[in-house]
N, C-alpha and C positions, 0 to 999 in steps of 0.2 A: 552405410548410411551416415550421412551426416550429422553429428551429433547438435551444431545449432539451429538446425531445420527441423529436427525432431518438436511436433509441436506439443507433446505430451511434457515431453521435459522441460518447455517451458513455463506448461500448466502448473507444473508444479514450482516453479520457480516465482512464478504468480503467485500463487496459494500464501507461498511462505512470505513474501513481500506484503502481502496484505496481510497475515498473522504477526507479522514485524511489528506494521504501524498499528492494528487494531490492537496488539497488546499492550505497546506505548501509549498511546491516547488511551486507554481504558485505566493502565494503573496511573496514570497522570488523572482520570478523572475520579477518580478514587478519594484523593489526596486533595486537602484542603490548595487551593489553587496557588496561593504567600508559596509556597514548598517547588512549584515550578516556576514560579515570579523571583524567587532567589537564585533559580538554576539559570537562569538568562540575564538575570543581574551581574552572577560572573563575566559573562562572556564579554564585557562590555561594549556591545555593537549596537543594542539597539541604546534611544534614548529612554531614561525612564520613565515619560509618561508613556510610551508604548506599552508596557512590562505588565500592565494591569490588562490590558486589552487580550493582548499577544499570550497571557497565561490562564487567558479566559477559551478563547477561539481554537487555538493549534490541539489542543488533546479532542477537542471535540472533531476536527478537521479530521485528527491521526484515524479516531477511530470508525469514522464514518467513511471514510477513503478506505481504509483498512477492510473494513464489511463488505462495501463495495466492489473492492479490488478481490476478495475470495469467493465472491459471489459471481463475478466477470458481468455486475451489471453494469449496462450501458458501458461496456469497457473503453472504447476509444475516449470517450469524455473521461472518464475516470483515472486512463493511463495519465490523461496529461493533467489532471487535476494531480494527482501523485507524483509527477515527473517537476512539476513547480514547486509543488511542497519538499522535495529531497532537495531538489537544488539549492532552495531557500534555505535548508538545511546546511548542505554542502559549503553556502558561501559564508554562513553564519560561523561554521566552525571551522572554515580556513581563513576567518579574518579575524578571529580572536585572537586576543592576545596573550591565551591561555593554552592553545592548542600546539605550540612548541615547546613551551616551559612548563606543561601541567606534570608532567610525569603519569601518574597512575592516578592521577586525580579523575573522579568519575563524573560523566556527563549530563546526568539528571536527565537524559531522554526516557528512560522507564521509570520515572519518579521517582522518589525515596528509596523504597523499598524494593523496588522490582531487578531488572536485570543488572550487574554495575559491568561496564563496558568506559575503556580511557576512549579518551578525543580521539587518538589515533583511531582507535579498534570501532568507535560508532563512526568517525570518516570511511573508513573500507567499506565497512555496512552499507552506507549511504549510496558509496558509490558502486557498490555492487545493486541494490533496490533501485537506483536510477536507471542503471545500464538495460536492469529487467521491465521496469516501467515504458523506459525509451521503446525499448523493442519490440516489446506487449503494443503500443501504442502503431507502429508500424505494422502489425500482421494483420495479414487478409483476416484468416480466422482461427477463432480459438476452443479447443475442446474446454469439456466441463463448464461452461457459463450458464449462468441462470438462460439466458435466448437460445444457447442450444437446447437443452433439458425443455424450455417447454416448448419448442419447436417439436421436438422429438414426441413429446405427448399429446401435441395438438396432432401428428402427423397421423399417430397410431391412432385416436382414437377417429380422426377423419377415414381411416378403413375399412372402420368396421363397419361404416354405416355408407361406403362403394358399394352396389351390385358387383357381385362377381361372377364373372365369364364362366357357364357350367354348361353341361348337356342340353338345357333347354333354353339359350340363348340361342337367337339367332342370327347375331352380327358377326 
């Protein structure tokens, strides 16, 4: 069996992609907003009227994409709503001018207090959650999603309530 075809293991690969970002956005929304509006002030890519906007929208973005994405609602919209937002990511912190010379300096993607992760170590991240995003966003279909699940309950309970073919049928 091929192990990138297996679609279970990318279900899970999903899962964790979306508990990545919902746990980012959520301890980001935790935190007084100034505390991720200084973490993007480092990086110095965006301009600073951006900084108030951008520390307001992205943890809400994280974790609602996040919910989304472990939920496998409306997953194709969802994959590429997530595969913009990594990217946006991805470029952010290969055009800093932090992210060669930080050292072990931490990235402020899980807020203050939550995960601490260097530039390097949240770039692999990213591009690992892209690659699964990307690919999520290409498959036919995908186990454990909210549309399967109530596919599945609408199926069964439409059953129960078929005639079923017994002795005193006559077709």
């Amino acid at each position: 069996m091929n192990v990138l075809s297996d679609k279970k293991l990318w279900a899970v690969f999903r899962i964790f992609v979306g508990l990545t970002l919902a746990y980012a956005g959520f301890s980001k929304l935790l935190e007084p907003a100034i505390n991720f509006e200084a973490s993007l002030m480092r990086y110095g890519v965006f301009p600073p009227t951006w900084l108030p906007f951008l520390s307001h929208v992205v943890p809400w973005l994280e974790w609602i994409l996040g919910c989304f994405f472990i939920l496998g609602f409306r997953l194709r919209l969802t994959a590429l709503g997530v595969c913009f937002l990594l990217l946006s990511f991805l470029v952010t912190l290969g055009s800093s001018r932090l992210f060669l010379s930080a050292g072990d300096s931490p990235c402020g993607c899980f807020g203050s207090h939550g995960l601490r992760l260097t530039l390097q170590q949240i770039f692999l991240l990213d591009l690992f959650n892209f690659a699964v995003a990307l690919r999520t966003y290409f498959m036919k279909e995908m186990p454990f999603t909210l549309y399967s699940f109530l596919v599945k309950q609408t199926d069964e309970k439409d059953d129960k309530f078929k005639p079923r073919k017994g002795a005193g049928d006559e077709s």
